[in-house]
N, C-alpha and C positions, 0 to 999 in steps of 0.2 A: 208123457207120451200118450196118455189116453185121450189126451186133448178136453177134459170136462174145465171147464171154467170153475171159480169159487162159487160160484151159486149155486152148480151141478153138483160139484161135491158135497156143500151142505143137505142141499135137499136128500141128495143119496145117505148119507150118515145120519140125518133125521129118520128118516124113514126107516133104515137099518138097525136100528134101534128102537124101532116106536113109536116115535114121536108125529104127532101130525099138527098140532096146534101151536107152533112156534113158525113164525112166520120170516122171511129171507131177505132182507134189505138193501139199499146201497144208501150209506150217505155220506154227506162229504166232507173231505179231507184227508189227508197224508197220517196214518195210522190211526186210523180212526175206529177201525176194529173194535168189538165190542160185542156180550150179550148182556141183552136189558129183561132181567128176570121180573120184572111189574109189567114189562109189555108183550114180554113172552118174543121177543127179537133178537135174529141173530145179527145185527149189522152190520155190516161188513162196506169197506173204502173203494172208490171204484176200480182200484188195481186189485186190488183180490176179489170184487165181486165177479168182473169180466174176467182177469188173466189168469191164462193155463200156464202160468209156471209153477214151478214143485213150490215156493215159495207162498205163491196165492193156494195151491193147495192146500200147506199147513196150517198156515193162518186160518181159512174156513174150515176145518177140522177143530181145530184147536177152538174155536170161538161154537163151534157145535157140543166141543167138550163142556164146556158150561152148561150148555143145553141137557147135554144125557146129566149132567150131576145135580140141576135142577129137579130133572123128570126123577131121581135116583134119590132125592132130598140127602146130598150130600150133607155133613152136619159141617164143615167150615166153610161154605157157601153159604150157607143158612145163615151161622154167625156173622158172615162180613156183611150180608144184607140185612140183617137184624140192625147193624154199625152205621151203616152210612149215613141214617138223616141225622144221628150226635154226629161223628164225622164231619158232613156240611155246614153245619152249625161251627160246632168247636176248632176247625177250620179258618173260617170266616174270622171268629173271634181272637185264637191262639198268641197270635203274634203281636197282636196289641198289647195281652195282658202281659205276655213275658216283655215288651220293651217296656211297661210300666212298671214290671214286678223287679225289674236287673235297675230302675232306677232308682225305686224305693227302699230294694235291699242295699245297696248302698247309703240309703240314706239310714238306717238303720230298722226297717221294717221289712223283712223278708217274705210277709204272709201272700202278697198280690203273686208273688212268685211262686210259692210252692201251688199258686192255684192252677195258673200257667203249666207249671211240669203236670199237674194231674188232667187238666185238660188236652196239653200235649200227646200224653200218655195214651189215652186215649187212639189218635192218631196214627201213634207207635203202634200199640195196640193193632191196630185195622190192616198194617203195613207188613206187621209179620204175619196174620192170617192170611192177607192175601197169597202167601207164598204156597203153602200146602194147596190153595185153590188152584194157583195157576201151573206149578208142577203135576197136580193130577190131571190139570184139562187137557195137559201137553202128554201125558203118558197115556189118556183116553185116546187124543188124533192121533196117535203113533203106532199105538197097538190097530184100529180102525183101519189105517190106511195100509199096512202089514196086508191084516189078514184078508183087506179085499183085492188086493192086488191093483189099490189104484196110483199104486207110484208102485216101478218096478226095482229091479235089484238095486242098479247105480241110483236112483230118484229118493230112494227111502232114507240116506244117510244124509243126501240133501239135505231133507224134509225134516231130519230128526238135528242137523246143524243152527239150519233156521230159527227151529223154538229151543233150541238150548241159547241161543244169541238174545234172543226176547226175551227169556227166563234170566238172564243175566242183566236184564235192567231192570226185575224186580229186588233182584238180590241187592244191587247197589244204592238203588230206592229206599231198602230197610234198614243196612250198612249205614245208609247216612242219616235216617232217622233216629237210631237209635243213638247213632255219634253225638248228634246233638240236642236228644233227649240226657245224654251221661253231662255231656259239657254244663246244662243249666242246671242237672243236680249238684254237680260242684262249686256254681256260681251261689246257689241258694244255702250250701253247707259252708264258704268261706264265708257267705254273709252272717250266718248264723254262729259261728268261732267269731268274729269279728265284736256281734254282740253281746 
């Protein structure tokens, strides 16, 4: 109802907070959403950078949320940015080693594998910090947009639907990481009974 687009809203919640040197983006793609704490941006998808629905609302709230826990030096934002360039590496690499390491332990050398799980691990690792990051950013946009009255009574439970829905595809993201972090310790311990 207040009609501010995602861009409006971010700058408002920047500012409300503080902040002047994080700068408002649009780029492209279907969720593409995003803060890039090395460029100090919030970027945001052109449906939520133009649209005034309670939806583009939260989303630029929520992606602002990263921003206040940057400026706030959140300590598990820290940690997941501290992770990412292993992360992009071990990434890149992981899936190699474990398709070489499930063929070796069967052939009776398990060690390429359990290098696999520790570099995995890793990953896992990165997967479950993201959750306290992205739960607090989402409890940052929610409290924000409460006390400024920029989604009103019916808008707010909107707004607080939306990022429980997007918080629910972190959770499942980790769910399944960890699922198949457990699976290839069991493949590397049958292999290891085996020998």
């Amino acid at each position: 109802m207040s009609g501010l687009s995602g861009r409006e809203i971010a700058e408002k919640m920047l500012r409300e907070n503080g902040i002047y040197d994080v700068k408002i983006i649009s780029v492209d793609g279907f969720l593409s959403d995003h803060y890039n704490p090395i460029n100090r941006t919030v970027n945001l998808s052109p449906e939520v950078y133009n649209g005034t629905s309670v939806s583009a609302a939260a989303v630029a709230a929520h992606e602002c949320g990263h921003a206040v826990q940057h400026a706030r030096a959140y300590r598990p934002l820290k940690l997941r940015s501290q992770l990412v360039p292993v992360v992009q590496v071990s990434s890149m690499l992981v899936n190699w080693i474990l398709l070489a390491g499930v063929i070796m332990a069967y052939s009776g050398n398990p060690t390429v594998l359990l290098i696999g799980i520790i570099i995995m691990s890793l990953t896992v690792l990165f997967t479950l910090i993201t959750l306290p990051v992205e739960f607090d950013a989402s409890q940052r946009a929610l409290a924000w947009l409460k006390s400024t009255n920029v989604t009103n009574a019916e808008e707010y439970p909107k707004a607080k639907d939306a990022l429980k829905w997007a918080a629910t595809t972190y959770v499942v993201a980790a769910l399944a990481a960890v699922a198949s972090l457990v699976q290839y310790i069991m493949i590397y311990m049958n292999a290891r009974e085996r020998n």
